[in-house]
DRENKOL-533630 format. One record per residue: residue in one letter; x negated, y, z negated of N, C-alpha, C in turn. Coordinates in pm, whole numbers. Layout:
BEGIN
ATOM, A, X, Y, Z, X, Y, Z, X, Y, Z $
...
REM end
This chain:
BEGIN
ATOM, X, -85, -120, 0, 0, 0, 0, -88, 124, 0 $
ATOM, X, -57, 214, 95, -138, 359, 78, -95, 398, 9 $
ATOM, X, -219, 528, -52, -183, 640, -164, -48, 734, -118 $
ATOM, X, 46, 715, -216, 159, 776, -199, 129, 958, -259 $
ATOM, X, 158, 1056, -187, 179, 1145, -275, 334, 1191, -395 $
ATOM, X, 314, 1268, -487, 443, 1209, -603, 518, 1280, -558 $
ATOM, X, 531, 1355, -447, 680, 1432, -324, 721, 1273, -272 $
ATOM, X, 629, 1269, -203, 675, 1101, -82, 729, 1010, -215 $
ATOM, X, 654, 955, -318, 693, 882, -387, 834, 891, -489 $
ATOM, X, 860, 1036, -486, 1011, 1065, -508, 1124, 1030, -415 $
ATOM, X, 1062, 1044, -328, 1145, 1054, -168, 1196, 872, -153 $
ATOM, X, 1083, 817, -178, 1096, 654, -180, 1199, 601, -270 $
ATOM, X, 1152, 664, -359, 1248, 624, -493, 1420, 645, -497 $
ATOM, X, 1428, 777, -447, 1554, 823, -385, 1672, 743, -320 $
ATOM, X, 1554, 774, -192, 1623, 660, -108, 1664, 525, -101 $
ATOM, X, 1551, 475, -201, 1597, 291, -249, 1719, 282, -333 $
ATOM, X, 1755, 424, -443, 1873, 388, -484, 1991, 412, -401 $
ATOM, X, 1984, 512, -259, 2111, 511, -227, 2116, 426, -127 $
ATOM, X, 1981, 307, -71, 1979, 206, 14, 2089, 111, -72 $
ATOM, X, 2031, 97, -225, 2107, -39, -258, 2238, 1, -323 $
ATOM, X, 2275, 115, -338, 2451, 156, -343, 2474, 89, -208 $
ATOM, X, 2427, 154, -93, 2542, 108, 58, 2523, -44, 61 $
ATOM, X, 2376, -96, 68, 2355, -241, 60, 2506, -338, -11 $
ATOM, X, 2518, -276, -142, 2623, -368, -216, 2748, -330, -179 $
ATOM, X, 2775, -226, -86, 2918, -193, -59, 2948, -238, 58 $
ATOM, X, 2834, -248, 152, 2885, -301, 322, 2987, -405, 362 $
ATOM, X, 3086, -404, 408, 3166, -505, 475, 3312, -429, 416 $
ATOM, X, 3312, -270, 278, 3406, -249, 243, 3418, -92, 291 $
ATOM, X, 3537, -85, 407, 3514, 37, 445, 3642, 76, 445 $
ATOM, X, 3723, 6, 368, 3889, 64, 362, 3873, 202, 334 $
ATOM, X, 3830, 286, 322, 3821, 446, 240, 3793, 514, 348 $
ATOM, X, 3722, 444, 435, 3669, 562, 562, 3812, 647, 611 $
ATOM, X, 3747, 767, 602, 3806, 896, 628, 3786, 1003, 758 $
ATOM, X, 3815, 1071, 817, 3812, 1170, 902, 3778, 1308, 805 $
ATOM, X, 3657, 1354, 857, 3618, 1489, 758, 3591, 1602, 844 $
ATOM, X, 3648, 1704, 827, 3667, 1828, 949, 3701, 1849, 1086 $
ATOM, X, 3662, 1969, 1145, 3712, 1973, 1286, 3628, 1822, 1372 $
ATOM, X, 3575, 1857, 1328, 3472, 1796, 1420, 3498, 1613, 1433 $
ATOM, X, 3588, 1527, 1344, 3645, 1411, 1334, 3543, 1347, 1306 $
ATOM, X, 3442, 1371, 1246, 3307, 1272, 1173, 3370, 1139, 1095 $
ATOM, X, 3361, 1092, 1040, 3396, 973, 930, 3324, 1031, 806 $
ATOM, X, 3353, 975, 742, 3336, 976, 596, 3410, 870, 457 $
ATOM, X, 3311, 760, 436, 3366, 684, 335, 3284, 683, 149 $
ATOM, X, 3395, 667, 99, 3352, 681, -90, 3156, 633, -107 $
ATOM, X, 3130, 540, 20, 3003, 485, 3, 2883, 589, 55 $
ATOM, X, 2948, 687, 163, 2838, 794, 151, 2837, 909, 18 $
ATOM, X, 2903, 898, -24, 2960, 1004, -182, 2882, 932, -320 $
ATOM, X, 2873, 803, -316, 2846, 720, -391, 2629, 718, -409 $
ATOM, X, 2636, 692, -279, 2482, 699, -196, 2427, 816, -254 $
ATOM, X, 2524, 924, -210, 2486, 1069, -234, 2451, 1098, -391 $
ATOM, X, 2506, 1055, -457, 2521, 1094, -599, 2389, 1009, -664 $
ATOM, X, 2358, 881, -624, 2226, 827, -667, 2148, 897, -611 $
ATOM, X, 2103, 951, -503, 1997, 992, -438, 1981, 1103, -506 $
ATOM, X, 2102, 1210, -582, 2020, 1297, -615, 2010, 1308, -761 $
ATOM, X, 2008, 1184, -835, 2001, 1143, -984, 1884, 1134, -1002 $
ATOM, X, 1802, 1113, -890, 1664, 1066, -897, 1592, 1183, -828 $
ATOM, X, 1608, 1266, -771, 1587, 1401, -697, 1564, 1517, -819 $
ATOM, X, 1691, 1514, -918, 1680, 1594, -957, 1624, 1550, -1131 $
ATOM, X, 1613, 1454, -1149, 1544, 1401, -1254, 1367, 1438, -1271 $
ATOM, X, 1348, 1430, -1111, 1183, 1428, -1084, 1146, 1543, -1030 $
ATOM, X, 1241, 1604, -982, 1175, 1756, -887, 1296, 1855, -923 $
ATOM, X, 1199, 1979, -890, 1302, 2120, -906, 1352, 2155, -785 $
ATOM, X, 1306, 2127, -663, 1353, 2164, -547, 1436, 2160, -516 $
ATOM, X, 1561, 2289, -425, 1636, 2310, -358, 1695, 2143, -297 $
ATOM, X, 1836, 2141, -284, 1851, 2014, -158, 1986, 2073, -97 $
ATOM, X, 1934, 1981, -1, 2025, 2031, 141, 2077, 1907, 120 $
ATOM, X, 2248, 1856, 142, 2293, 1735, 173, 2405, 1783, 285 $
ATOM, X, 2447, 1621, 331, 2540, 1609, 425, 2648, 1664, 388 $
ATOM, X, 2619, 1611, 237, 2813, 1599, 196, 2837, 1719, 104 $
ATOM, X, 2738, 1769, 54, 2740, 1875, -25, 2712, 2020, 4 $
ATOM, X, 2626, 2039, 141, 2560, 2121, 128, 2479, 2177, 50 $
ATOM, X, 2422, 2327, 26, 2262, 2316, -27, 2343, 2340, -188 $
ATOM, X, 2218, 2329, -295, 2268, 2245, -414, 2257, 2413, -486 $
ATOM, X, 2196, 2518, -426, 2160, 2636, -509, 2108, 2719, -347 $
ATOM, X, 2110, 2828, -382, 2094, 2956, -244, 1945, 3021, -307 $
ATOM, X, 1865, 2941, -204, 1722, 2982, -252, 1618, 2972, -177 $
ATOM, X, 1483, 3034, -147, 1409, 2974, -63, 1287, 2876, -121 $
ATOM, X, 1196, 2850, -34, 1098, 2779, -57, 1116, 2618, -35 $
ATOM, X, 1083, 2518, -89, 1075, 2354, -70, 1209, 2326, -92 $
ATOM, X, 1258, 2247, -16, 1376, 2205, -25, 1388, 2056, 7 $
ATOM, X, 1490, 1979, -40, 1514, 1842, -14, 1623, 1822, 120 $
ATOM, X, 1599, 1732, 225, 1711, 1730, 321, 1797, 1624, 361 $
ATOM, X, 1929, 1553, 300, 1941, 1443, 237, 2088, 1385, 331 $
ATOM, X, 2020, 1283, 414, 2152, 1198, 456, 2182, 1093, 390 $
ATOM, X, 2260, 1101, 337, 2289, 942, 248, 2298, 850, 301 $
ATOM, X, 2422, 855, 415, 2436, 738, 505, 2442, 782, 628 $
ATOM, X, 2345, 756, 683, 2339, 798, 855, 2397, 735, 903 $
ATOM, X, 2473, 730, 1015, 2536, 607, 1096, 2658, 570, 1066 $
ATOM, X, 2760, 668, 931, 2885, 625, 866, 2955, 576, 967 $
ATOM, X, 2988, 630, 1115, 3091, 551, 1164, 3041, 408, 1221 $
ATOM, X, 2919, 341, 1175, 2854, 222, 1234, 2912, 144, 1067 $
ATOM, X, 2876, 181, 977, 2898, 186, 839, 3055, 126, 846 $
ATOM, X, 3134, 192, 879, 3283, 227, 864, 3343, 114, 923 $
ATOM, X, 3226, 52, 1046, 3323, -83, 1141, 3251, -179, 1109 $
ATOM, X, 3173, -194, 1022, 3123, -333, 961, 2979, -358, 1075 $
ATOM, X, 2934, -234, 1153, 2808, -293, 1238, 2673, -206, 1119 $
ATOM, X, 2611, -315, 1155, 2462, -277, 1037, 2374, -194, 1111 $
ATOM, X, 2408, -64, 1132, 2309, 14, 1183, 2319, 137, 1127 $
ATOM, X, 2308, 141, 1039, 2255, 281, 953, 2147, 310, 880 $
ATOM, X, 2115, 396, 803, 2021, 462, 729, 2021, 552, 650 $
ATOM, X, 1911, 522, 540, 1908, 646, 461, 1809, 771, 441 $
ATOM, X, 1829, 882, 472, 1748, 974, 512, 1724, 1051, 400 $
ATOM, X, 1549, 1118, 391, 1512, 1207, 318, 1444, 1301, 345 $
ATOM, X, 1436, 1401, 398, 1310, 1456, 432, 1320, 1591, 316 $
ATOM, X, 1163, 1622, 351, 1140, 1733, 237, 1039, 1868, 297 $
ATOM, X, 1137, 1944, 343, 1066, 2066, 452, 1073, 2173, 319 $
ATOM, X, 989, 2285, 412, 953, 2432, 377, 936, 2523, 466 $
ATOM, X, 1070, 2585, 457, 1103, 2657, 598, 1180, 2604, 704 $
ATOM, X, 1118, 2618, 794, 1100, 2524, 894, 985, 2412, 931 $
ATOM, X, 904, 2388, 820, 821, 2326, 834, 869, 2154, 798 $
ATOM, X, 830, 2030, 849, 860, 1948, 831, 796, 1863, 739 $
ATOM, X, 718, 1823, 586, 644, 1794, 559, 662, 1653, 506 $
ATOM, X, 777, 1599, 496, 742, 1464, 445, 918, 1411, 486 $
ATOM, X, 928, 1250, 561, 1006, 1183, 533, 1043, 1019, 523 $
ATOM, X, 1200, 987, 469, 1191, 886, 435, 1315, 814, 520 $
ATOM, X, 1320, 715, 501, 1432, 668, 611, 1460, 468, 579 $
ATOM, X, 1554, 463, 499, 1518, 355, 495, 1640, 206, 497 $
ATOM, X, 1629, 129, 619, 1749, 99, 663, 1796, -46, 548 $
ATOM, X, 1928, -18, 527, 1940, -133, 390, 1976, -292, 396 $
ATOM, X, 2011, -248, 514, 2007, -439, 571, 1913, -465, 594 $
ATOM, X, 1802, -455, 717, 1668, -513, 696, 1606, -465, 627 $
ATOM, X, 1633, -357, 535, 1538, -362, 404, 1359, -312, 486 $
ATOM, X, 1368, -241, 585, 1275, -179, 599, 1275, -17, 577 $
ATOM, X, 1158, 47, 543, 1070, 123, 472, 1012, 194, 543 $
ATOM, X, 1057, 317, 608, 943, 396, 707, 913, 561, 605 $
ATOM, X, 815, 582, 591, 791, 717, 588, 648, 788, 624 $
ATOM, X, 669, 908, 604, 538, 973, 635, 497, 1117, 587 $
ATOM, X, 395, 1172, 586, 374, 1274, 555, 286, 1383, 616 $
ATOM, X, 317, 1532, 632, 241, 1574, 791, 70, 1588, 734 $
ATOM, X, -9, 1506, 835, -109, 1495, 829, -144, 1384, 785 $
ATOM, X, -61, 1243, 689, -132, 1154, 671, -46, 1016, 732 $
ATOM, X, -27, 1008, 881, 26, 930, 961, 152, 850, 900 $
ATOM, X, 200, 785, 935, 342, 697, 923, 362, 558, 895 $
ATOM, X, 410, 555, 836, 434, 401, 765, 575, 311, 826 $
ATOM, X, 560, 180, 744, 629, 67, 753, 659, -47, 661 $
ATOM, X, 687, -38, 576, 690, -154, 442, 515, -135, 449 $
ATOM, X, 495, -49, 445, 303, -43, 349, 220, -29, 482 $
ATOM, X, 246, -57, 549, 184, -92, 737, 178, 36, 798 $
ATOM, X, 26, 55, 810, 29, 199, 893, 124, 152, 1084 $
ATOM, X, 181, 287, 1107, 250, 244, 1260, 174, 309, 1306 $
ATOM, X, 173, 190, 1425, 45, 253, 1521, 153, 247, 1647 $
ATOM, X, 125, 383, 1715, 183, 373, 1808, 141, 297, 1955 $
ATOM, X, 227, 190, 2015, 197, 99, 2071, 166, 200, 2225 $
ATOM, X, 55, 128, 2340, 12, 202, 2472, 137, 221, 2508 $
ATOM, X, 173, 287, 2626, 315, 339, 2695, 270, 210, 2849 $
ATOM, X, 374, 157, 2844, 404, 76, 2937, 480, 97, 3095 $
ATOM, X, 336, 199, 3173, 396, 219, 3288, 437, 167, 3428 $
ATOM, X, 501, 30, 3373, 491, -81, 3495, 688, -83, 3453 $
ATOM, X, 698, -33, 3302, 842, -51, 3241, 895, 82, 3284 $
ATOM, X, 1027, 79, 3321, 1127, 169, 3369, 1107, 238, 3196 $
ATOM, X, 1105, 335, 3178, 1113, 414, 2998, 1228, 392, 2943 $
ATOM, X, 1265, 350, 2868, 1384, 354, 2744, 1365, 452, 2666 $
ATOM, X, 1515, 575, 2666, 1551, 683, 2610, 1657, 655, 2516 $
ATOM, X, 1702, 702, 2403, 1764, 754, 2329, 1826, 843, 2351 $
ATOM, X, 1979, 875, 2423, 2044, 972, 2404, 2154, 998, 2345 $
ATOM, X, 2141, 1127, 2252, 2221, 1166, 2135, 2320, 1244, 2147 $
ATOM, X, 2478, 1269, 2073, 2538, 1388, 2094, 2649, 1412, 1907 $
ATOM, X, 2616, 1506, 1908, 2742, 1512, 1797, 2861, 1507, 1847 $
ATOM, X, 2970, 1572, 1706, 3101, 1536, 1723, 3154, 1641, 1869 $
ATOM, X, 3148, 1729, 1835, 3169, 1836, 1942, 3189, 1846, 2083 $
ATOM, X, 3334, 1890, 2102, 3335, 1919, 2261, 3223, 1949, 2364 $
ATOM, X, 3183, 2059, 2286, 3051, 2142, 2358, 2910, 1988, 2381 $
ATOM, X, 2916, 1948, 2284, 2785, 1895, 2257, 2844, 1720, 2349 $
ATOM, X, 2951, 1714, 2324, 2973, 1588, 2425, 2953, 1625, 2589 $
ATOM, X, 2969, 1732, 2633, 2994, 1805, 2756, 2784, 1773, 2798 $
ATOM, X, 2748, 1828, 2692, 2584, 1868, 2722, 2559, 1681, 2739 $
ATOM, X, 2599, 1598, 2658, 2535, 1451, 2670, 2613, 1437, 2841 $
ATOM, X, 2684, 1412, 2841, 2723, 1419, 3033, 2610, 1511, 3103 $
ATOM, X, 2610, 1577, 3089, 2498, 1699, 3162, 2364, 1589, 3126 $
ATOM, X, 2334, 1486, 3040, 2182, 1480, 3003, 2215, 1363, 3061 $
ATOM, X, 2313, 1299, 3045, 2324, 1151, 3134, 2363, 1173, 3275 $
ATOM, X, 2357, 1264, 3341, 2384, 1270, 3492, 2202, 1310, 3585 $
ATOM, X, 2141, 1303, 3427, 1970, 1389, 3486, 1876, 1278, 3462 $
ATOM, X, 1894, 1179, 3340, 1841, 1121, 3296, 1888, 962, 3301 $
ATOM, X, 2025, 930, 3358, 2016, 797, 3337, 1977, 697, 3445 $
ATOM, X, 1952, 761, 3580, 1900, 725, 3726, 1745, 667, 3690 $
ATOM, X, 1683, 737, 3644, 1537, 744, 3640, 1478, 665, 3451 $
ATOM, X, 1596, 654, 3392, 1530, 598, 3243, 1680, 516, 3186 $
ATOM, X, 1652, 413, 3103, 1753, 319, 3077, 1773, 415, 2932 $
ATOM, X, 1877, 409, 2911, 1884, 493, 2822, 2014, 442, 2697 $
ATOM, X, 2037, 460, 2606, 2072, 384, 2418, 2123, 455, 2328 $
ATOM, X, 2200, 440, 2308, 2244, 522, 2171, 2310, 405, 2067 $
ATOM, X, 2260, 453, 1935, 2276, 352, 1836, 2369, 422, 1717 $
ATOM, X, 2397, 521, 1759, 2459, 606, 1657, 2418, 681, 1496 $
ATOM, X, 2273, 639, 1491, 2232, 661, 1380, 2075, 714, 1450 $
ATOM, X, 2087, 864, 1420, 1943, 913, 1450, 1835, 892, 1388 $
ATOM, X, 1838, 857, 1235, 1750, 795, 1189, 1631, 713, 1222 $
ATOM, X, 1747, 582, 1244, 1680, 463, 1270, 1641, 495, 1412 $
ATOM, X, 1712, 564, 1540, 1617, 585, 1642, 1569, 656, 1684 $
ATOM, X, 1526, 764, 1546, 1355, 793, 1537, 1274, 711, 1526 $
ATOM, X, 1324, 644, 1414, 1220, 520, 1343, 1163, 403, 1450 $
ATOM, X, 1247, 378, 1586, 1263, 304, 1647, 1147, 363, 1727 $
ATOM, X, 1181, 488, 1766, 1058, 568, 1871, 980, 550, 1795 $
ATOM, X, 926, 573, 1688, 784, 586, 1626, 716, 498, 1617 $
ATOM, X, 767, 341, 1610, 718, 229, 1660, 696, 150, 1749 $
ATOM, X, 752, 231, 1855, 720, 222, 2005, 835, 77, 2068 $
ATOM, X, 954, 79, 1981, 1035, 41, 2045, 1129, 103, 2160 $
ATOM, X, 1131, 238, 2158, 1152, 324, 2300, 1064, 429, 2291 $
ATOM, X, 1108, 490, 2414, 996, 554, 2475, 1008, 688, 2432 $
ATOM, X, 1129, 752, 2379, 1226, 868, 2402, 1319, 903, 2346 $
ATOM, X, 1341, 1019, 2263, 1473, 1102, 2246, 1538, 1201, 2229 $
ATOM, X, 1651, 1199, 2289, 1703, 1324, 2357, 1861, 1336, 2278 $
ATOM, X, 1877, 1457, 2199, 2009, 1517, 2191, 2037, 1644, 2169 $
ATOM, X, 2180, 1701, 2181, 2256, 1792, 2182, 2365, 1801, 2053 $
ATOM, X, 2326, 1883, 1942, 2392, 1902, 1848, 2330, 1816, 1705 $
ATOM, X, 2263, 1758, 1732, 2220, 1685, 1547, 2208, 1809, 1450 $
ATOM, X, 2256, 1738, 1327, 2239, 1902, 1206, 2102, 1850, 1150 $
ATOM, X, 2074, 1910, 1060, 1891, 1860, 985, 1904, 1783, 941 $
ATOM, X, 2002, 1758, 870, 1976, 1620, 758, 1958, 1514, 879 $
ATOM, X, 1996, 1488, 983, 2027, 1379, 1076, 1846, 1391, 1132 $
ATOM, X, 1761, 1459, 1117, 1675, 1448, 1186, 1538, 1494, 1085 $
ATOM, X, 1562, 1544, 979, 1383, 1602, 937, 1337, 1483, 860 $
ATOM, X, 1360, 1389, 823, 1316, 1259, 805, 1205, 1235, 882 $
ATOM, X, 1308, 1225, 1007, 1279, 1113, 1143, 1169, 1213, 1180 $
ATOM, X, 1152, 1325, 1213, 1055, 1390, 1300, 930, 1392, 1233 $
ATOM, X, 914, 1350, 1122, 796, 1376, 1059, 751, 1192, 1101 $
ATOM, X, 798, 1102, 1061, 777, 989, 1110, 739, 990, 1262 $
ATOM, X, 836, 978, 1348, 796, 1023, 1479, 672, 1085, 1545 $
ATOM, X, 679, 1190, 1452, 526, 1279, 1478, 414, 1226, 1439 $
ATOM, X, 406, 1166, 1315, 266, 1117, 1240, 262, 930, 1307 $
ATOM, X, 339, 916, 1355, 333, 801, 1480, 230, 858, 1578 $
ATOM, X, 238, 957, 1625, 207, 1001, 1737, 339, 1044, 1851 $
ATOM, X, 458, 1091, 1866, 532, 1127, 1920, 512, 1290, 1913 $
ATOM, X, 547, 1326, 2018, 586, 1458, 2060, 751, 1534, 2048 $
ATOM, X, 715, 1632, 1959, 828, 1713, 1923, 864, 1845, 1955 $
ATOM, X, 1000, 1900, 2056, 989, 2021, 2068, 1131, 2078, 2103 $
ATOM, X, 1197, 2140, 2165, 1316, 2194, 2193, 1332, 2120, 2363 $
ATOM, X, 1473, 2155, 2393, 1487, 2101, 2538, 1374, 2207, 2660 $
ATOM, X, 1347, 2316, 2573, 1226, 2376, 2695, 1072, 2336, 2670 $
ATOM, X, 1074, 2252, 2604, 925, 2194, 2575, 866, 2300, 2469 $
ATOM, X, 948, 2391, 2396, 863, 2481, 2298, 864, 2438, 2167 $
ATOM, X, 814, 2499, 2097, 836, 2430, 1944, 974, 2454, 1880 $
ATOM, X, 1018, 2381, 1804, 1142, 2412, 1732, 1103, 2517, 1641 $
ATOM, X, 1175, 2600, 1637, 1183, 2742, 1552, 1307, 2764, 1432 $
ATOM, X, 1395, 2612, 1466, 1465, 2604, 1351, 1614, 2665, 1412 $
ATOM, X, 1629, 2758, 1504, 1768, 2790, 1601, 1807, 2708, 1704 $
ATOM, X, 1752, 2599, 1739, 1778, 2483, 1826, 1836, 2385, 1754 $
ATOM, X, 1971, 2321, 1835, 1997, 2159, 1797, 2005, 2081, 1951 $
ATOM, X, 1900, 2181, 2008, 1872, 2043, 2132, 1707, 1979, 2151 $
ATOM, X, 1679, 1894, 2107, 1635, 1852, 2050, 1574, 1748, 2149 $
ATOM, X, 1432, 1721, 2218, 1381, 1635, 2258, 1199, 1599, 2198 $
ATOM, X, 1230, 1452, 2195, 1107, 1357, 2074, 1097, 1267, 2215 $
ATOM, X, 931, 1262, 2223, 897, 1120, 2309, 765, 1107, 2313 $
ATOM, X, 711, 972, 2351, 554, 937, 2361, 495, 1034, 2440 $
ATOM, X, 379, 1114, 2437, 335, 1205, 2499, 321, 1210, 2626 $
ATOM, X, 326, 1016, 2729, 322, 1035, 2823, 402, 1112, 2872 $
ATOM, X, 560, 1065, 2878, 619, 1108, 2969, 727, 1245, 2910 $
ATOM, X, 674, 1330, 2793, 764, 1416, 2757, 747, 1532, 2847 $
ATOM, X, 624, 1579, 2962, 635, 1695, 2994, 771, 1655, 3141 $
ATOM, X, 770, 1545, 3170, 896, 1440, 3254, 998, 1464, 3216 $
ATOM, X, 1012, 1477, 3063, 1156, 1500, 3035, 1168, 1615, 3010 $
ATOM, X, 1102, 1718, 3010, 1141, 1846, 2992, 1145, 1880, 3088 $
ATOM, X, 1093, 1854, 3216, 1137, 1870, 3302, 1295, 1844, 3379 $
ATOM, X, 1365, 1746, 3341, 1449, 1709, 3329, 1601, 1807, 3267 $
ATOM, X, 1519, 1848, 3140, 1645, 1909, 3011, 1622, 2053, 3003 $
ATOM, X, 1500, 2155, 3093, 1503, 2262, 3030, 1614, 2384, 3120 $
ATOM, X, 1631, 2292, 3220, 1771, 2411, 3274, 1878, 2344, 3235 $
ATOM, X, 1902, 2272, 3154, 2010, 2240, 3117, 2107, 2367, 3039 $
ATOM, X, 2231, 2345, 3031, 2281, 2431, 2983, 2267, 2465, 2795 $
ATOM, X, 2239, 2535, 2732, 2169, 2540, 2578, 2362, 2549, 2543 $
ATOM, X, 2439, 2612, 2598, 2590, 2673, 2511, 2681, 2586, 2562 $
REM end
């Protein structure tokens, strides 16, 4: 096991309790709910998740947190916690095992540490900026890019009219030229890119909690992170493209006249 720092090692800790809340609740989703305009889901097991994760958050650290279900915990600046309990609720909600639990822990806009950790296979990814990315203890090494393979993309969209409109716009540019996946849980396919199970990912509308985990993983993999014009995220973007360095200046090519509204 690498040296954990005691941010990451909070972050771990966190997340294992609201892994094994959903762990013991899965297969019971009578409660799932419809929550705002936007028709998201929402069941007692992300509320449940939520409430361990920050028993242990706020037991060990003073920092600010940002959640899904709560929003931010106090109006303040500096380090903050960024907390999906259950990524993937409507995967959650129909009895398919593809979710996750997200942690990340930014400043600013800066991305500095996350956690992500899926409760059925009981795997373990995190990372921290500057000291590469993990796997149940296993540094991830990001695997060569395989240019004999057509690329496998990830494409993402929230609840939103607007943002369903932009995934049509990204699948009429991108699905000719790259096989392309959506798993419903951005989490895990960050986690998925960072281990070089695809090549790529691309969406329109994710909020933070759905992604500052994953990008710090992603990145300390070795993935490339930036806005749909290939610039850096500045924190006013939710279009959002992550991929192996080969072929991201390919896909920005692809996404940067796309429509941003």
């Amino acid at each position: 096991m690498n040296n954990l720092s005691p941010e990451l090692t909070i972050a771990l800790e966190a997340a294992r309790a609201g892994a094994e809340v959903i762990r013991q609740r899965f297969g019971d989703s009578s409660n799932a709910r419809v929550k705002g305009e936007a028709q998201g889901l929402v069941t007692d097991t992300d509320l449940a998740a939520e409430r361990a994760i920050f028993e242990v958050l706020k037991k060990h650290s003073s920092h600010n947190i940002l959640s899904e279900e709560s929003g931010f915990l106090r109006k303040e600046k500096g380090k903050k916690w960024v907390v999906d309990p259950l990524d993937g609720t409507s995967n959650f909600a129909r009895g398919i095992p593809l979710f996750a639990v997200s942690i990340g822990l930014m400043d600013g806009n800066d991305f500095l540490a996350g956690v992500i950790i899926d409760p059925i296979l009981q795997n373990e990814y995190y990372a921290e900026k500057g000291g590469s990315a993990f796997c149940n203890g296993e540094k991830i090494v990001l695997p060569a890019f395989q240019s004999d393979f057509t690329p496998c993309i990830f494409l993402n969209h929230s609840y939103g009219e607007t943002d369903r409109n932009h995934f049509i716009q990204l699948a009429k540019k991108l699905a000719v030229s790259y096989d392309t996946l959506k798993l419903g849980t951005t989490a895990l396919e960050l986690c998925y890119l960072a281990t070089g199970a695809v090549d790529g990912f691309v969406c329109s509308g994710d909020s933070l909690w759905d992604f500052a985990a994953g990008v710090v993983i992603a990145t300390e993999a070795g993935c490339v992170f930036t806005d749909w014009q290939g610039g850096p995220w500045t924190g006013e973007s939710d279009k959002l493209l992550i991929s192996k360095p080969e072929i991201h200046e390919k896909l920005v090519e692809k996404t940067k006249n796309l429509p941003q509204e």
